[in-house]
N, C-alpha and C positions, 0 to 999 in steps of 0.2 A: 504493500500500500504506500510505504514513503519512500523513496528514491533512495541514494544513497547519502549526496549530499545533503538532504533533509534529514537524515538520522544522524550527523556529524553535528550538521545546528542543533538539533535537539539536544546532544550529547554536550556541546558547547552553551545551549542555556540552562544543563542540570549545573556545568563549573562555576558558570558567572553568578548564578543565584546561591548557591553554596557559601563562594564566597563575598559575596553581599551581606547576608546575614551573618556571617561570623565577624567578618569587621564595621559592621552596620548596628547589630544590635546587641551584639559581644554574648557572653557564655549565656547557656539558653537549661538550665535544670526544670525538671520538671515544675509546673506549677509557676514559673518567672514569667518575669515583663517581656522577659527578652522569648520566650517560648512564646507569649498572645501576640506581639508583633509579628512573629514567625508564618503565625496560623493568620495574620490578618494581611501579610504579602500572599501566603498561600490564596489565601480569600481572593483578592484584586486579581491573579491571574487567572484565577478560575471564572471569574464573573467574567471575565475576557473572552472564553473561549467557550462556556458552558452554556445550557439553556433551562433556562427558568433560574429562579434565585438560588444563589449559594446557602445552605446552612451552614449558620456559626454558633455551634450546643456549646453552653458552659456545663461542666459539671466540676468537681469538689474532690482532691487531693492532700491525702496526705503528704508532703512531697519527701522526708529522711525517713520514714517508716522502714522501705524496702534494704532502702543501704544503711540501715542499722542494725541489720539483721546478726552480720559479720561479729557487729561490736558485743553486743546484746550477748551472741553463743561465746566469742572471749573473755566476756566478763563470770559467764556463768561455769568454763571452764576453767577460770582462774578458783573461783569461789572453791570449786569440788575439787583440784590440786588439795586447797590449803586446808580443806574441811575434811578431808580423806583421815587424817590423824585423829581429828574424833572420834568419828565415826565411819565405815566406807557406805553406810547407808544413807549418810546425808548426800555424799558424793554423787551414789545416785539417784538420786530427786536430782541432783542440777544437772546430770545429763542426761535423765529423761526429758525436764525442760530444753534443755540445750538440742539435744535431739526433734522433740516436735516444735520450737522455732523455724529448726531448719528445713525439716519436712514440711509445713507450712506456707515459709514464706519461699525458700528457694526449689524444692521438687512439686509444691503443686501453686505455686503463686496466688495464695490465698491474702485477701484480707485481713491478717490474722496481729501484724501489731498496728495495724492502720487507727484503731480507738483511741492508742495511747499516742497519738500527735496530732497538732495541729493543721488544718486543712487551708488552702489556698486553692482559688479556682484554675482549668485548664481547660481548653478546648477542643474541639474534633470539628474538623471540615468536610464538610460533601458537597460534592459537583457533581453534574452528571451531562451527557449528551443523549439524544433520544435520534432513533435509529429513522432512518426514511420509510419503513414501513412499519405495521406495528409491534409495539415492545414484546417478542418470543422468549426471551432471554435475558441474562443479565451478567454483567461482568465486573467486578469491584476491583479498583487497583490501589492497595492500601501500603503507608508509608508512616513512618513518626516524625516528627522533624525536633522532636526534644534531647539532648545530650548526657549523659551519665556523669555521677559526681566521677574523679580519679581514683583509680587502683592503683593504690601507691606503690606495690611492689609488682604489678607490670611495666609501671613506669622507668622503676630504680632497678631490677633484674628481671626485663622480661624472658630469658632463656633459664631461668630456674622458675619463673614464675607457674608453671604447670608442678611442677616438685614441689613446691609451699604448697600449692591448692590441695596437691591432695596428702600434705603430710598433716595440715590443719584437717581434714578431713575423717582421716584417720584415725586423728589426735581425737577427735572427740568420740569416733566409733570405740575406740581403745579402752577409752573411760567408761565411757558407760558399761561394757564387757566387761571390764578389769573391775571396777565397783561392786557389780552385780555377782560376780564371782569370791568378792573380798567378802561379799555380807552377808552371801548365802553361809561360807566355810565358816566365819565370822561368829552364826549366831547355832549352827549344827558344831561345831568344833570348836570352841572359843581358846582353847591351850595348844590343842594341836594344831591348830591354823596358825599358827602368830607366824613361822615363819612364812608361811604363804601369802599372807596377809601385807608381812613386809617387805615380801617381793613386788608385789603389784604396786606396793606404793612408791619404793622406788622408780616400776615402769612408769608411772601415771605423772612423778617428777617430773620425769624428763622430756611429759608434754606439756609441760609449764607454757613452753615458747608458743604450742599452736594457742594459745590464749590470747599472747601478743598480739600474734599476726591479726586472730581477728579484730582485735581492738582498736589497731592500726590500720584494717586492711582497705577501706575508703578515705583518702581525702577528701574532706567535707570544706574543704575549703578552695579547692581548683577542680573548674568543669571541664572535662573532655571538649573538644572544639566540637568533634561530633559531624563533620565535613561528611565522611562515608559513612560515618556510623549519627544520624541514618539521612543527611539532607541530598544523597548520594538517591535512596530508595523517594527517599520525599518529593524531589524535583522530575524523576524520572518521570512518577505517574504521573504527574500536572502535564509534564513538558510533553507525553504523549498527547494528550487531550490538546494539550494546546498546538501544537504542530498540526494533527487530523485536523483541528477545525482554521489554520493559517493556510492549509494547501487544500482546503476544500473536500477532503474526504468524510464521509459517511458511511455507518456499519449500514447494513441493511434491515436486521432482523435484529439485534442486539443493543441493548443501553448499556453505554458504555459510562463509569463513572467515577471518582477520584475521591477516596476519602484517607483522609489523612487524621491520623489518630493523636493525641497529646498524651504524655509520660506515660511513654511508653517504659523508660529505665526506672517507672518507678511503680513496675511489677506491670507491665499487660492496661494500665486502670484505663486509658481513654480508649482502648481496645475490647474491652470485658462491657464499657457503658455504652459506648455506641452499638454495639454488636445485641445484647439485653432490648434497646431503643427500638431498633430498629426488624430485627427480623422479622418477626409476624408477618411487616411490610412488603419483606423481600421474598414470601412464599408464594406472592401471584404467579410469578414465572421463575425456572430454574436460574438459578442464583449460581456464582461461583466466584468466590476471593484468591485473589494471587498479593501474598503477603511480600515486598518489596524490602530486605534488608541488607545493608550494606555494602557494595561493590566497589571492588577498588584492584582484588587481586586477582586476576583473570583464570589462573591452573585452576584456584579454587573455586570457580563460579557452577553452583550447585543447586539441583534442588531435592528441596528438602523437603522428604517424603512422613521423616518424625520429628516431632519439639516438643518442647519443654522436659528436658531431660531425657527425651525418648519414649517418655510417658504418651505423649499423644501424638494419635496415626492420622497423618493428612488423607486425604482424600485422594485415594488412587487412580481414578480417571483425570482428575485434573490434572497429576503429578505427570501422569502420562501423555495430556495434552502439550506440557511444555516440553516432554521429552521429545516427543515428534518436530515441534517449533522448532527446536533448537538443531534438531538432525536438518529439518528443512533449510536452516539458517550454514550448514556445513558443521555443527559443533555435536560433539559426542558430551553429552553432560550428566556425569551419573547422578545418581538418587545418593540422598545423607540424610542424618541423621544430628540435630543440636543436641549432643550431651549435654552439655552443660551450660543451663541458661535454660533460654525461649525467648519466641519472638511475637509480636502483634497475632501472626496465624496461628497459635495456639488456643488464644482467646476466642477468634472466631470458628475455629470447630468444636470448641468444648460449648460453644452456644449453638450450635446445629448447622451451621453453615459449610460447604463442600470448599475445600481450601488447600491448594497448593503453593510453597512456600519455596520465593529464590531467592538465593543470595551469594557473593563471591569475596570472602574472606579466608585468607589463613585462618583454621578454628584449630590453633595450636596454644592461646589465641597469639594476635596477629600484633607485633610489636606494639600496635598504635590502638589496640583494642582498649577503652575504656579511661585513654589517659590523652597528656593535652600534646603529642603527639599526631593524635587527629585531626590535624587543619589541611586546609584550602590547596596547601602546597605540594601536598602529597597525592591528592587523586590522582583515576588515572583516566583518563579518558577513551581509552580503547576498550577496559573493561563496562566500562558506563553502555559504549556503543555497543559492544556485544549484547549485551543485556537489552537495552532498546530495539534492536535487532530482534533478537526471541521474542520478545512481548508480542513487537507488532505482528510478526507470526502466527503466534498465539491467538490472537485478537482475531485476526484474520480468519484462520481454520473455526476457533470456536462462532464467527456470526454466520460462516458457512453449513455448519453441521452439529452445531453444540459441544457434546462430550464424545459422539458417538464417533468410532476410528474412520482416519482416513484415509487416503498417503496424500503425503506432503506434498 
């Protein structure tokens, strides 16, 4: 549908607006100034290109809930280190707490310490275009344009920083094991346990430090620029819609449409509230979301068939719509899997919505993942275009035939 050269421009107005907003309205945390202005440039290019008005939904954010989580399990792991010598049954109480923290808030991205902070507003944008004939279908192209506080030790060692994650990790599996083992032997052997008792506590010492780490492991004081991650995914979908309707194309059978979610790094929420909003709406005709995040490193441009820790299965025909796309486009792109994390398209299938999920990061993760690293200067613009490239694909095949196979 867009030429070649029109896919360059477009890939050239995801760079220029990237970098607009990062030296424009500077670090962008969920729930900031600088995130509503974000979503109010989103707005004006969308009323450009879109038909019928733009929604601009506020809703209501915890916005350090999520990245306190880290803090929160190292303070509880420090408490059950030093409370171990009491008792090893205090120890675990704090890493049964420390444990469903973390279960919680980082394996099922629940609202779970959202009550104990304060709330600030955030918002979600939708555009849409409406097809020349009438709406059979439907297609969402969904993006976050909000930024993560920094991961201080990807920042300061990111090539050990997969080794810390999972020795902090560990550290708290260990505890709670080691605890639970100390207090059973503890209270059936009180004499004859003592030296078993003061083995485990030695082991349980020497996770003192995954305490630290979590205590330390968000700078809450420097935002991620956030350039790829995710105004990379953000500008893409706009900049499609806006390109279709600058060179005059039209879907046929298909609403094509651009919603773009608010804090999203501060757990899925403008992801969970629009999606909750809106579905019922979106059951008129078959639906389907293509969840847009971060692109920058081309080897690793993927989609991703599971998220949120592997916990939840996208939607296999879409997954396999963009598989074809991208064969059509010349690219062989396998199916993945986000261990660790989640992204926007998690939220929208745990809400019922059919959802295939791209994105082209190192997930080792990617030196620039989550720290201020992430600017303007670093994209790339070939993986942008690749990525533009399958969509339009994508777009293409599904207003042709829906989900149903075809060749490319």
């Amino acid at each position: 549908m867009l030429r070649d050269d029109q896919i360059r421009a477009c890939a050239q107005y995801v760079l220029q607006r990237a970098r607009f907003v990062i030296e424009t309205y500077g670090p962008r945390p969920p729930g900031s100034e600088a995130e509503r202005k974000t979503q109010e440039l989103v707005k004006a290019d969308l009323e450009a290109c879109c038909d019928g008005p733009i929604a601009f939904e506020e809703f209501h954010v915890a916005q350090k809930a999520f990245f306190s989580m880290q803090a929160v399990g190292g303070v509880l792991t420090l408490a059950g280190v030093g409370l171990y010598w009491i008792h090893p049954a205090i120890t675990l109480l704090t890493g049964i707490a420390t444990v469903t923290v973390m279960y919680n808030q980082l394996l099922r991205y629940r609202l779970f310490l959202d009550p104990f902070f304060s709330k600030k507003p955030s918002y979600n944008v939708a555009g849409r275009q409406s097809p020349s004939r009438g709406v059979e279908r439907r297609i969402i192209l969904n993006g976050h344009p909000d930024a993560a506080y920094e991961w201080r030790f990807n920042y300061l060692a990111p090539r050990w920083f997969p080794l810390i994650v999972l020795y902090t990790l560990a550290g708290m599996v260990v505890l709670l094991a080691g605890s639970a083992i100390a207090t059973i032997a503890s209270i059936a052997a009180p004499v004859a346990s003592a030296t078993l008792v003061n083995v485990i506590g030695i082991i349980i010492l020497l996770l003192a430090p995954a305490g630290f780490v979590g205590i330390l492991f968000n700078n809450l004081s420097v935002v991620a620029g956030g350039a790829n991650d995710n105004l990379s995914g953000t500008f893409i979908a706009v900049g499609i819609l806006r390109a279709m309707r600058e060179h005059g194309i039209r879907l046929e059978r298909t609403e094509l449409m651009a919603v773009i979610t608010g804090s999203e790094e501060a757990g899925l929420r403008g992801a969970k509230v629009w999606a909750e909003r809106h579905k019922s709406e979106c059951n008129d005709v078959e639906t389907i979301v293509i969840a847009l995040d971060t692109f920058r490193d081309l080897p690793y441009l993927t989609i991703y068939n599971r998220d949120m820790n592997g916990t939840v299965a996208h939607d296999q025909m879409v997954c396999d719509l963009l598989k074809r796309a991208a064969l059509a486009t010349g690219r062989e792109l396998p199916f993945g899997s986000i261990h660790l994390g989640s992204s926007d398209g998690a939220a929208f299938t745990q809400a019922g919505f059919r959802v295939g999920m791209l994105g082209g990061m190192d997930p080792h993760p990617a030196h620039y993942y989550h720290n201020r690293r992430d600017s303007w200067e670093i994209m790339n613009e070939e993986c942008i275009r690749a990525t533009i490239e399958v969509l339009i694909e994508a777009i293409r095949m599904y207003d042709s035939k829906g989900l149903g196979r075809q060749s490319p």
